[in-house]
Backbone as ProteinMPNN parsed JSONL, in Angstrom:
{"seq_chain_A": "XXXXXXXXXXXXXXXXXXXXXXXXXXXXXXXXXXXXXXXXXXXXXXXXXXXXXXXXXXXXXXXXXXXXXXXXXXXXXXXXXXXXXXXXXXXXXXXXXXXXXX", "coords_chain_A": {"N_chain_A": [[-2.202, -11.848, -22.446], [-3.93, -11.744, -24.896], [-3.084, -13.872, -25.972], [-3.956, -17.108, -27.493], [-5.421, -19.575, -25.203], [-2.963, -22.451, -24.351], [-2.11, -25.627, -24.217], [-0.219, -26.753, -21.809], [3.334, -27.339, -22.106], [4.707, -31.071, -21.766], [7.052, -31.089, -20.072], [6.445, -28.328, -18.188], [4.079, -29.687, -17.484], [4.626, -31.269, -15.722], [5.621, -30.068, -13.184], [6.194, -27.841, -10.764], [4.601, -24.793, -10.148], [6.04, -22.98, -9.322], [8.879, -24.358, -9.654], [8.831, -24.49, -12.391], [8.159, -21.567, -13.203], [11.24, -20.869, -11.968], [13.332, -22.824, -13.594], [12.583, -21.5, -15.931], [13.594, -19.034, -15.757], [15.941, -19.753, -15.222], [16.994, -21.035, -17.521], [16.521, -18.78, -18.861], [18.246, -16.127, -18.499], [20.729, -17.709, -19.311], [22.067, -18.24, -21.885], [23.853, -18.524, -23.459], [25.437, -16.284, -24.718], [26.004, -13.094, -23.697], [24.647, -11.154, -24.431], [22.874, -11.744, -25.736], [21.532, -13.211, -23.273], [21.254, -10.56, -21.884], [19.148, -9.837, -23.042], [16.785, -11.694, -23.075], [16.824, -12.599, -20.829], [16.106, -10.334, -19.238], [13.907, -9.44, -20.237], [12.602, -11.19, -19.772], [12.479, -11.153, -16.58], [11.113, -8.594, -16.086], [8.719, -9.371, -16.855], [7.558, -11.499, -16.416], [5.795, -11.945, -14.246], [2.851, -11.039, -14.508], [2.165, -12.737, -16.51], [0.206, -15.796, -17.874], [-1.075, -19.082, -18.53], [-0.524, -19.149, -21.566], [0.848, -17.473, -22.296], [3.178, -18.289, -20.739], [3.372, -20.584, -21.744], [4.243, -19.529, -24.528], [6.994, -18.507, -24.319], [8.048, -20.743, -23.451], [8.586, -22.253, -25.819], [9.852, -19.924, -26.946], [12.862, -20.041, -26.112], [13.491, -22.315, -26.807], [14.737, -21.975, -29.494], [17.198, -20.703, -31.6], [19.442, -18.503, -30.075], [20.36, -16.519, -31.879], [18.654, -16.057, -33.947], [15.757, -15.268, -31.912], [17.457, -12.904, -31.284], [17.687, -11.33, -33.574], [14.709, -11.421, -34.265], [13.399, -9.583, -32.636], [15.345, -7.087, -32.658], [14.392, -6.495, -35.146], [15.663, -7.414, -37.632], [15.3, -9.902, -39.017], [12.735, -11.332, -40.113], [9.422, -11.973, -38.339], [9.057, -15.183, -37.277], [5.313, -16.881, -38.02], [4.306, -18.236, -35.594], [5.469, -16.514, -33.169], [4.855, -14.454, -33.736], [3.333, -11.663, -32.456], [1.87, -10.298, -29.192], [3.413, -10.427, -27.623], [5.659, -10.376, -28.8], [5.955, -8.151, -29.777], [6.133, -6.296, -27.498], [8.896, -7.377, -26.918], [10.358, -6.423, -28.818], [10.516, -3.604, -28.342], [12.507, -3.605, -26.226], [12.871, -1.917, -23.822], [13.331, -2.722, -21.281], [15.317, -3.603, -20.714], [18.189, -4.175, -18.976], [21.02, -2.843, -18.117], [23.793, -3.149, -16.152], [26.483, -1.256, -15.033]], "CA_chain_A": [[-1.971, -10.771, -23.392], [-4.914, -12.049, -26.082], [-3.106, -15.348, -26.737], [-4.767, -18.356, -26.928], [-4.466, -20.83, -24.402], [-2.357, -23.224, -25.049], [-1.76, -26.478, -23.007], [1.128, -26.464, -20.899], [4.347, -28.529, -22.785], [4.702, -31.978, -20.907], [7.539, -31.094, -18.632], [5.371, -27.739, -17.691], [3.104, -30.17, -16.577], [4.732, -32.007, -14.446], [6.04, -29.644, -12.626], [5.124, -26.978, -9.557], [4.822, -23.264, -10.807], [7.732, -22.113, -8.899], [9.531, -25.03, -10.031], [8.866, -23.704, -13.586], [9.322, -20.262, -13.705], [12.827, -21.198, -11.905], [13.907, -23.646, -15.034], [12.205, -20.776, -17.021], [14.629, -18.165, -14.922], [17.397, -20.212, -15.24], [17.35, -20.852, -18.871], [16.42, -17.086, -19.553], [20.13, -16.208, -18.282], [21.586, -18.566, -19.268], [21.691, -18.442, -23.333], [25.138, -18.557, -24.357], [25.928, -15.092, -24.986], [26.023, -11.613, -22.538], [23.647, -10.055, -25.438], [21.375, -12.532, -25.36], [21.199, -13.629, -21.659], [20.483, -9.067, -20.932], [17.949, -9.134, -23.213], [16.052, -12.39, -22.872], [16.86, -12.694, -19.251], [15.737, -8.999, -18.656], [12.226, -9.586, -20.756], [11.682, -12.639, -18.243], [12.9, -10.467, -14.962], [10.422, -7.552, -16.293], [7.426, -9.496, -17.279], [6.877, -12.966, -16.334], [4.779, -11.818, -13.397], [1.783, -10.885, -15.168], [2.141, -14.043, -17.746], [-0.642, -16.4, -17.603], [-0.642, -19.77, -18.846], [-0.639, -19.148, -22.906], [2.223, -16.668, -22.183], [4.558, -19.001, -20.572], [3.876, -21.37, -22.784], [5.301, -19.15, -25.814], [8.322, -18.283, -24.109], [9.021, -21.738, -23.286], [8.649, -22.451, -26.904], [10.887, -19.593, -27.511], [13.297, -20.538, -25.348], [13.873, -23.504, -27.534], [14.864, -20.833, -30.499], [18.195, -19.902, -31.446], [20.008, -16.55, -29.43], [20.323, -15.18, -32.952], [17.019, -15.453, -34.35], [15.264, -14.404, -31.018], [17.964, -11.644, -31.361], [17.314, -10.687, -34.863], [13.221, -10.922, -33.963], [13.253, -8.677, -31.231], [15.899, -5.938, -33.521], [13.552, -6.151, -36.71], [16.52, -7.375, -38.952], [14.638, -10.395, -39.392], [10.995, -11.271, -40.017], [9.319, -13.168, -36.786], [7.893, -16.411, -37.639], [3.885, -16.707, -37.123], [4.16, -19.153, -34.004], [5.983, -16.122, -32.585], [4.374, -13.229, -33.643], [1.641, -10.928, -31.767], [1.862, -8.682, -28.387], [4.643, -11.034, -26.34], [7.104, -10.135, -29.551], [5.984, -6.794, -30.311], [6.541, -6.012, -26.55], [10.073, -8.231, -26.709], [10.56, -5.628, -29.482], [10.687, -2.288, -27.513], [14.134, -3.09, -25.838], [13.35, -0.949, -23.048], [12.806, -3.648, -20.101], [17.241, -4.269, -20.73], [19.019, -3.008, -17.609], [22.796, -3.367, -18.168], [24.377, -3.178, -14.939], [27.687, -0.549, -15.391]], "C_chain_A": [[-2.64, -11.062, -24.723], [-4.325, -13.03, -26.984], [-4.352, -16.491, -26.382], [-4.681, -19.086, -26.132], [-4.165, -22.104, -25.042], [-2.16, -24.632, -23.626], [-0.397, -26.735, -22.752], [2.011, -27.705, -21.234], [4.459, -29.927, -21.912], [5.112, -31.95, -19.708], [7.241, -30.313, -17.734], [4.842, -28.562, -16.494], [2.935, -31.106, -15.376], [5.506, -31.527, -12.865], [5.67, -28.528, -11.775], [5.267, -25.651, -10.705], [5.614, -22.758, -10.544], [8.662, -22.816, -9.262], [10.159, -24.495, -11.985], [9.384, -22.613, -13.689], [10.812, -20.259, -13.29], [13.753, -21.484, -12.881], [13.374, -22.338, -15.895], [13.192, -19.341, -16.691], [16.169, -18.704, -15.864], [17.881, -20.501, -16.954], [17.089, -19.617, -20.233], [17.894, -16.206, -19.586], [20.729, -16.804, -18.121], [21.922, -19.454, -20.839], [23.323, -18.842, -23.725], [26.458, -17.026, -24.609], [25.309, -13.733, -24.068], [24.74, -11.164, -23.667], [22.429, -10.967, -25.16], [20.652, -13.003, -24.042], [21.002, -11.961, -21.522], [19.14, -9.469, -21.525], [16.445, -10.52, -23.296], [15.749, -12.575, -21.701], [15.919, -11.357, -18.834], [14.128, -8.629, -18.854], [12.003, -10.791, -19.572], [11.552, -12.29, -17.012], [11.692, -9.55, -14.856], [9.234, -7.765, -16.069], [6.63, -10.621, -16.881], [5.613, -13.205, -15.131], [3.304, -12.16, -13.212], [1.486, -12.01, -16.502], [0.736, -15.259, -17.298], [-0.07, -18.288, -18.654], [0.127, -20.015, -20.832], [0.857, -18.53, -23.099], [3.54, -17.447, -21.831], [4.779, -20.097, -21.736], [4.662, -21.577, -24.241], [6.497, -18.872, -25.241], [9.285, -19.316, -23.603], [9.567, -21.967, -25.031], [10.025, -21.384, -27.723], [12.283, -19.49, -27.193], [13.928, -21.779, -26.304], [14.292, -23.051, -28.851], [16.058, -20.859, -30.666], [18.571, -18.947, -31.171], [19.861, -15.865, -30.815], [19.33, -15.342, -33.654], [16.271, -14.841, -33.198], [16.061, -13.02, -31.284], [17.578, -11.031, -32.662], [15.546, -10.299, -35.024], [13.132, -9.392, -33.697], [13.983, -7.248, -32.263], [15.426, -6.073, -34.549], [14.265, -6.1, -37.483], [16.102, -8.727, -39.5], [13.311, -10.98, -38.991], [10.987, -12.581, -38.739], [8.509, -14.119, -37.217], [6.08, -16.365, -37.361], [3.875, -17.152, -35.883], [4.607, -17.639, -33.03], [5.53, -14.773, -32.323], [3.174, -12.459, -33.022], [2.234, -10.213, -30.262], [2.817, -9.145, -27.434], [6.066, -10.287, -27.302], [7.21, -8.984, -29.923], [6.253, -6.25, -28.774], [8.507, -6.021, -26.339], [10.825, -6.617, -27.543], [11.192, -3.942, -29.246], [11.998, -2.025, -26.915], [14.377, -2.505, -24.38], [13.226, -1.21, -21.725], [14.738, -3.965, -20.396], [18.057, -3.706, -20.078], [20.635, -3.933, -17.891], [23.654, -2.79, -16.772], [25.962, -2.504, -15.448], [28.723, -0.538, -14.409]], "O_chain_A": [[-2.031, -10.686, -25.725], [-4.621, -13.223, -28.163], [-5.201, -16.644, -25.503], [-3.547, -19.565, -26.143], [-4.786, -22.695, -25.926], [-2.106, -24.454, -22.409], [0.437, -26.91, -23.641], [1.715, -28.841, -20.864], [4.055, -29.524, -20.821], [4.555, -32.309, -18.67], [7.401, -30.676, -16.568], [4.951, -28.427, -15.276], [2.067, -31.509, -14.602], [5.82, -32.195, -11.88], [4.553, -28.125, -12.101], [5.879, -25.621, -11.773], [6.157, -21.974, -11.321], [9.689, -22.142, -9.339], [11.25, -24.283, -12.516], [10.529, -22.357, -14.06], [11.635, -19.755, -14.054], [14.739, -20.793, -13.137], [14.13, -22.248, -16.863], [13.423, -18.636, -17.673], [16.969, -18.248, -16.681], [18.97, -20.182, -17.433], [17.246, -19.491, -21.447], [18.445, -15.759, -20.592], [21.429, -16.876, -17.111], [22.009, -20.668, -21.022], [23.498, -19.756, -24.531], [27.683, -16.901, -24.638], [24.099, -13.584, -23.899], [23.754, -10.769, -23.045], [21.382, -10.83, -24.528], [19.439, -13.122, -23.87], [20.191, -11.929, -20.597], [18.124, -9.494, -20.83], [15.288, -10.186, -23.551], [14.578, -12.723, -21.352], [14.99, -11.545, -18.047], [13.369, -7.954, -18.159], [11.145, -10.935, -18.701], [10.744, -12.841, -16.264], [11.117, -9.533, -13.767], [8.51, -7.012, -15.418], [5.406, -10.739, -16.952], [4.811, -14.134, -15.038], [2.693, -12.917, -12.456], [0.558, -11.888, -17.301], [0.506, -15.337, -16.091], [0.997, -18.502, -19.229], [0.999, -20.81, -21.184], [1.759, -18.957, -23.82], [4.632, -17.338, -22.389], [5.779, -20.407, -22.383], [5.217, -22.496, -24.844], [7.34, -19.136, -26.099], [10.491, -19.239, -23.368], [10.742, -21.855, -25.38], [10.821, -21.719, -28.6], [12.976, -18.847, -27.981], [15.152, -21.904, -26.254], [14.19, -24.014, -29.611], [16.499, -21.142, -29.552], [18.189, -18.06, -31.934], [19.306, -14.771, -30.91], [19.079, -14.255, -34.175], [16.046, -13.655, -33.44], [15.374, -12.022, -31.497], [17.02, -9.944, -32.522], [15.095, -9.324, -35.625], [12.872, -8.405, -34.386], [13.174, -6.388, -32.611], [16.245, -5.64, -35.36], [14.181, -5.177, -38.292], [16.55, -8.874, -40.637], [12.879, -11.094, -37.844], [11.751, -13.468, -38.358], [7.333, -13.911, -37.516], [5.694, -15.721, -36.385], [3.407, -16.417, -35.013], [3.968, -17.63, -31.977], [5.643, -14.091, -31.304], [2.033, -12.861, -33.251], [3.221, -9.499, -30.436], [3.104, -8.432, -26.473], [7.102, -9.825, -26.824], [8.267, -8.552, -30.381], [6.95, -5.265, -29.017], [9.218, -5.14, -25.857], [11.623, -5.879, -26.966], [12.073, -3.344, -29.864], [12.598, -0.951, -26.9], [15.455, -2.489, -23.786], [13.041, -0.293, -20.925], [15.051, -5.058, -19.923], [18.692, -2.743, -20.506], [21.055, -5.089, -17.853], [24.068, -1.635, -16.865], [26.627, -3.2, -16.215], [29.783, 0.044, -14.637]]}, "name": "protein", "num_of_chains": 1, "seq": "XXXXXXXXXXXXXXXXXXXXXXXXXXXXXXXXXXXXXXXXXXXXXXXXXXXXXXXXXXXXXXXXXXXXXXXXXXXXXXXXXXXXXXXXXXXXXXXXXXXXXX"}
């Protein structure tokens, strides 16, 4: 999505690709909080498909974030750091990848 590539964090690299996105699964729902596990979990369920290596590598990175700054990113009540900002967060942004199960 016109990041840069980035080289893949250590434990990335030691690990298979399905092994990864799994740990990258599993710690997408699995934040702490129902708000934050729909809507981080639901951006990872939506999108991670089409992710290439530069891509996973920011969402490991954000992943390592606090639920309420990712949450406050994503709802534009506060500003998104540079490391974070560009077409993964302005996507994250939209909201409209968040299926709440009723």
């Amino acid at each position: 999505m016109g990041l840069p590539p980035s080289p893949p964090s250590p434990t990335a690299a030691r690990m298979s690709m399905d092994d990864r996105l799994k740990r990258l699964k599993f710690r997408a729902w699995h934040r702490g909080t129902r708000e934050a596990d729909y809507m981080i979990g639901c951006f990872f369920d939506r999108f991670h498909a089409t992710w290439g290596e530069a891509e996973l590598a920011w969402f490991e990175a954000l992943l390592e974030e606090e639920d309420v700054d990712i949450l406050g990113w994503a709802l534009g009540t506060i500003s998104v750091p540079r490391e974070f900002d560009g077409a993964l967060m302005a996507r994250m942004k939209l909201l409209d990848y968040v299926d709440i199960p009723r």
